[in-house]
C-alpha positions in Angstrom: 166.6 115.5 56.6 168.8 118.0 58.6 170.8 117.0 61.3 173.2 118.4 63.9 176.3 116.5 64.3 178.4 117.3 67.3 181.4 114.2 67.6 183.3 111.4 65.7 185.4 109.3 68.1 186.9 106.0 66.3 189.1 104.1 68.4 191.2 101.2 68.0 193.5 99.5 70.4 196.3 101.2 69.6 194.7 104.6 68.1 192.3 106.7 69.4 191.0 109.9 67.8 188.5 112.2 68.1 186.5 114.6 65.6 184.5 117.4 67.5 182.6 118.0 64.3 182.3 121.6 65.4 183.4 123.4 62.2 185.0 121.8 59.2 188.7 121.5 59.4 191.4 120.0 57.7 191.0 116.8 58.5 187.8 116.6 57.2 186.1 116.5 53.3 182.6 117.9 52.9 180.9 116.9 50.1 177.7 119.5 49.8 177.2 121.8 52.5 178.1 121.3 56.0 177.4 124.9 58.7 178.5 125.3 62.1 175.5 126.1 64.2 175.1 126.2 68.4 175.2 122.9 69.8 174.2 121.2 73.1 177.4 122.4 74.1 179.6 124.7 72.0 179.2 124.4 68.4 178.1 121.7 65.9 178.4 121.1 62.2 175.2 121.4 60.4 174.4 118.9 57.3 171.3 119.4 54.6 170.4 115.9 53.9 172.5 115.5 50.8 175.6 116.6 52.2 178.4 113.9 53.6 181.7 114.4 55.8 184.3 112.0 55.2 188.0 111.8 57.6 190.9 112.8 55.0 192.7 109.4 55.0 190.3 107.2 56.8 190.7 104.1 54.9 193.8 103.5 57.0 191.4 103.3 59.7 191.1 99.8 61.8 192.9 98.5 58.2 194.5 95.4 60.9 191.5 95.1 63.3 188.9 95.9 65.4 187.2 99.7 65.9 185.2 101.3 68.3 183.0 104.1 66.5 180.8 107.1 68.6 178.8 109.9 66.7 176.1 112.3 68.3 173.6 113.5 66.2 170.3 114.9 66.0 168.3 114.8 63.0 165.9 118.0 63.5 163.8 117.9 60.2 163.0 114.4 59.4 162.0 114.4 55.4 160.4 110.7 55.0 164.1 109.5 53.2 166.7 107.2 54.4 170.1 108.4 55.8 173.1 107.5 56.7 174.6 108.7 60.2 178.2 106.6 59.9 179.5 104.0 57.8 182.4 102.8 55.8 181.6 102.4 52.4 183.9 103.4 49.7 181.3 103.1 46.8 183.7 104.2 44.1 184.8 100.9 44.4 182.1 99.0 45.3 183.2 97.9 48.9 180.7 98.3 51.2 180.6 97.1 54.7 178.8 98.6 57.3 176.5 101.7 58.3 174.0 102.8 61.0 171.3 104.4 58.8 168.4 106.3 60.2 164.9 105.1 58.6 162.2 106.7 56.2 160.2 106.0 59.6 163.0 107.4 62.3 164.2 104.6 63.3 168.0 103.5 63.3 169.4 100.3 61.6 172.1 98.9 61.3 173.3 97.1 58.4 176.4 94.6 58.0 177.3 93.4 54.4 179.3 89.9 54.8 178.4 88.5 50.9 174.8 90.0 51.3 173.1 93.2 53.6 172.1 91.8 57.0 170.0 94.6 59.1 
């Protein structure tokens, strides 16, 4: 799947940040391959499928509470896999929590892990 990612906004109530995703910059790791390309409106980051963007230093993110997350995106050549469009996972370690995943079949889901995966 390729998709067209145009904004990451995470807030919290004391924090509030926003990630145009419009070309990579500092604040952000790309793992794989991640193009700016037109968007909507102005530019937007480009992702092949196996490619992921991760905020430098985000595990600090909404460490004491609550969160508020936004993302646009637009996946343009569906390719009959599952995808993930946000989360917060850190796999390495095997914490995983949530994600918003987009379907073999298009559709979103969400998914919550408390003990087990709830969809």
């Amino acid at each position: 799947m390729k998709s067209l990612f145009a904004l990451l906004l995470i807030t919290t109530p004391a924090f509030a940040e926003v990630w145009p995703l419009d070309a990579v910059s500092p604040s952000l790791i790309v793992h794989g391959i991640a193009k700016p390309a037109a968007g909507v409106a102005g530019q937007s980051l480009v992702l092949n499928g196996d490619s992921i963007i991760e905020l430098k230093d985000s595990s600090a993110l909404a460490a004491d509470g609550g969160f508020t997350v936004s993302v646009w995106f637009n996946p343009y050549a569906l390719e009959g896999s599952q995808q993930m469009i946000v989360g917060k996972n850190r796999y390495a370690l095997n914490q995983r929590q949530w994600g918003v995943i987009l379907e073999p079949d298009g559709r979103l889901k969400a998914y919550l892990h408390q003990g087990s995966w709830s969809t």
